[in-house]
C-alpha positions in Angstrom: 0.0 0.0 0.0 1.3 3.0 -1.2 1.8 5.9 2.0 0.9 9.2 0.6 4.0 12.0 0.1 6.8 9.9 0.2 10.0 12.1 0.1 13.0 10.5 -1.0 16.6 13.1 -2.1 18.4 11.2 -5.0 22.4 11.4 -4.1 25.5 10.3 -6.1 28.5 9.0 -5.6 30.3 11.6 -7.7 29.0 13.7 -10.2 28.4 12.5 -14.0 27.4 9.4 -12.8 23.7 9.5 -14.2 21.3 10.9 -11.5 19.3 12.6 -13.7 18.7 9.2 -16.1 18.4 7.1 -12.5 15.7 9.5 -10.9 13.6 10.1 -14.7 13.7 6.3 -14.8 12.8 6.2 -11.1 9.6 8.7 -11.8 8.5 6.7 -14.7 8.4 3.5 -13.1 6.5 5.1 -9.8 4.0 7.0 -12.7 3.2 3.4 -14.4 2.3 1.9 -11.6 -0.6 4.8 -11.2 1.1 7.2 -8.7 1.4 11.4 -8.8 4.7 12.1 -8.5 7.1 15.2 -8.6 10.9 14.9 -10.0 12.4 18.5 -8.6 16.2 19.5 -9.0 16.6 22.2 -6.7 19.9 23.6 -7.7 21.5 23.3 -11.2 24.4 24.4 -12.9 24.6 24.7 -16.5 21.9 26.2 -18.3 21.2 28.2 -21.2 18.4 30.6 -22.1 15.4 29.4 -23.7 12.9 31.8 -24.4 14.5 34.6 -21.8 14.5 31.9 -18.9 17.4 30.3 -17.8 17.0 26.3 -18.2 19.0 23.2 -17.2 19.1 20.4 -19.3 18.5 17.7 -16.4 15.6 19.5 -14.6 14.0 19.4 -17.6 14.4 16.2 -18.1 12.6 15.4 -14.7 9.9 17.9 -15.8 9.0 15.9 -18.0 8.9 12.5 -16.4 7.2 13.8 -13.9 2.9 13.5 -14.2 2.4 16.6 -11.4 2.3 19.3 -14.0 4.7 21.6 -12.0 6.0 24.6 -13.2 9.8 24.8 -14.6 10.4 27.3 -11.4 9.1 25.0 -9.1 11.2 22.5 -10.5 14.2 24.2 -10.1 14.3 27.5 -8.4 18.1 27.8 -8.3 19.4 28.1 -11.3 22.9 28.8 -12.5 24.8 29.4 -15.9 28.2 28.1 -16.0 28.8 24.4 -15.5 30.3 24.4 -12.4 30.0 23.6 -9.0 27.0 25.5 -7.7 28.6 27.5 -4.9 31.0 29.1 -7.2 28.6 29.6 -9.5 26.3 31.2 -7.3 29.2 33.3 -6.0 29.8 35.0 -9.7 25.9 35.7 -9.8 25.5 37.2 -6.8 23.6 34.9 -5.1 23.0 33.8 -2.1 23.1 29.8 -1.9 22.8 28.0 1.7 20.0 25.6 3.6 18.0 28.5 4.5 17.6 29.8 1.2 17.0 26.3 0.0 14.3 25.7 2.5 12.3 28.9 1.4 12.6 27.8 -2.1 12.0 24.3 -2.7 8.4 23.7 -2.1 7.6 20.2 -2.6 3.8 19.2 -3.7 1.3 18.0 -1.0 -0.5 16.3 -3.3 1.9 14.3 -4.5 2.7 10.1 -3.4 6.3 10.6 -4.3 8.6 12.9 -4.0 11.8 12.6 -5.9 14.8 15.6 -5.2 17.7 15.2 -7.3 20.9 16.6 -5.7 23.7 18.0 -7.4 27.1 16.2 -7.7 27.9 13.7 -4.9 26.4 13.9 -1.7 28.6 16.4 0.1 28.5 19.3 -2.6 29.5 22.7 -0.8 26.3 25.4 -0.7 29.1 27.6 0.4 32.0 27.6 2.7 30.5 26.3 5.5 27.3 24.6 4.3 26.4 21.3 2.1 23.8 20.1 0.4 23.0 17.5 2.9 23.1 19.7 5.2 19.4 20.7 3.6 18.3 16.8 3.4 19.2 16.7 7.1 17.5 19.4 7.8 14.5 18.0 5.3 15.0 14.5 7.2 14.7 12.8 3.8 15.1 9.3 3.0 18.4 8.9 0.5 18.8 7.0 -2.2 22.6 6.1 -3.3 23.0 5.9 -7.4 27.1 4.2 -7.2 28.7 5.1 -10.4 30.2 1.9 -11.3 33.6 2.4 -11.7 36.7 2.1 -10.1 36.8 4.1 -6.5 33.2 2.9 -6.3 33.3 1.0 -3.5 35.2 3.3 -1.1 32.8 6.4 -2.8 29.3 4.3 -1.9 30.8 3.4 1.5 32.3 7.3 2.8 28.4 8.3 1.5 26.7 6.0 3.1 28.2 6.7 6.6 27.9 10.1 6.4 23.7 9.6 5.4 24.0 7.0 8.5 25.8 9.7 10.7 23.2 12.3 10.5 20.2 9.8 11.6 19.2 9.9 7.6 18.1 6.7 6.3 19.2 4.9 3.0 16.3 3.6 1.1 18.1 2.0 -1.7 21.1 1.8 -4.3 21.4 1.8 -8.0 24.3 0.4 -10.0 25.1 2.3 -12.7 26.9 1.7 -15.2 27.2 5.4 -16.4 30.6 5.3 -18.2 30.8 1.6 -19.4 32.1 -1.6 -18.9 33.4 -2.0 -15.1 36.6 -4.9 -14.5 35.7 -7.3 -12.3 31.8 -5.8 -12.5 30.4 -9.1 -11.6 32.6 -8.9 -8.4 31.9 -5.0 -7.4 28.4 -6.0 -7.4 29.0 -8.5 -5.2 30.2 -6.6 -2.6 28.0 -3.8 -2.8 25.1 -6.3 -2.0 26.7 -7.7 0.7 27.6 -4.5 2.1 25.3 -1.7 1.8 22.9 -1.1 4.5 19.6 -1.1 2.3 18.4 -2.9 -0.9 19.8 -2.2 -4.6 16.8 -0.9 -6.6 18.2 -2.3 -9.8 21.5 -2.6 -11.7 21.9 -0.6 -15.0 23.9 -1.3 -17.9 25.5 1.1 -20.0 23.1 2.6 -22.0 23.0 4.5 -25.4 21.5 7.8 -25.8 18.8 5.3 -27.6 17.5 3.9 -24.6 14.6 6.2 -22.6 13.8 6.7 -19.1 10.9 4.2 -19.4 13.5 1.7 -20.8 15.5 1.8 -18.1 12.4 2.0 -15.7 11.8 -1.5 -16.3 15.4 -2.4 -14.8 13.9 -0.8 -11.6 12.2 -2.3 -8.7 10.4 0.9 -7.2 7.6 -1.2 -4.8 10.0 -0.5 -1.9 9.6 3.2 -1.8 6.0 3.4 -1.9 
């Protein structure tokens, strides 16, 4: 039975490692299986102008995955030009960035079963010089959910994030393996370990995929029943 407003903050293990394909696929398998949900990607870097508006390529992306008909604003309200890590970037435009300001501007939908925040970059991404990001989702108290970029550092990458989320009182829902950049040597073996050693279940393991393959593709690799 599904528990209404589920909030679960989608981390990395680095950045480039595919959250963005990981939490699209992650919507579309919750929105088959009949459920309102809201993708939202508070703060993103790299955008460019479409129509006078500044937008980011991987909040649109969860825009449209997502079945709540939110608002591109509301989707991501901190938005940021240069691809580069959002406190500097924020720094150039003037900006203040920190939980605070984060709190005041995500607004996650009542009416919504799931809730699905992607973060930016791995899971300790500096808001500024004293602040993280999850900072915020300890503030938030949200449920995490690990995608490991399968490559080599994983292992040591999945298990420094995963005792920082423990440290704070945060709970990991689940993991995804993905295999953002490729083969893996010794995948098979990785794997292994992971499973053995990660404090929550693995939501699905993902191959390398072509730019071919769509979110609801890739849905279908995905057990989503355990965050609902």
């Amino acid at each position: 039975m599904s528990n209404a407003n589920q909030k679960y903050f989608v981390a990395g293990t680095d950045t480039e490692i595919g959250k963005t394909f990981i939490s699209a696929a992650l919507i579309r398998g919750l929105v088959a299986k009949g459920h309102a949900v809201a993708g939202l990607k508070p703060i993103a870097s790299g955008a460019e102008p479409v129509q006078g508006v500044l937008k980011n390529e991987d909040a649109l992306q969860l825009q449209q995955a997502s079945n709540m008909g939110l608002s591109y604003r509301d989707i991501n309200p901190l938005c940021f030009e240069p691809a580069i890590a959002p406190h500097i970037a924020a720094d150039l435009a003037g900006q203040l960035l920190n939980v605070e300001e984060l709190a005041n501007k995500v607004v996650m939908p009542d009416d919504a079963d799931v809730v699905l925040v992607e973060g930016a970059g791995g899971w300790l991404t500096p808001l500024n010089q004293t602040e993280t990001y999850a900072d915020w989702v300890e503030q938030e108290k949200l449920d995490v959910i690990l995608v490991v970029g399968m490559k080599l550092g994983c292992l040591n990458h999945a298990m420094l994030s995963v005792r920082n989320i423990e440290s704070r009182g945060l709970k990991l829902a689940g993991w995804v393996a993905n295999f953002a950049q490729g083969k893996m040597n010794m995948a098979e073996d990785n794997l292994k370990w992971l499973k053995d050693n990660m404090p929550a279940p693995c939501l699905g393991i993902v191959p390398y995929q072509d730019k071919s393959k769509s979110a609801d593709d890739v849905a279908q690799l995905l057990d989503v029943s355990t965050l609902l």
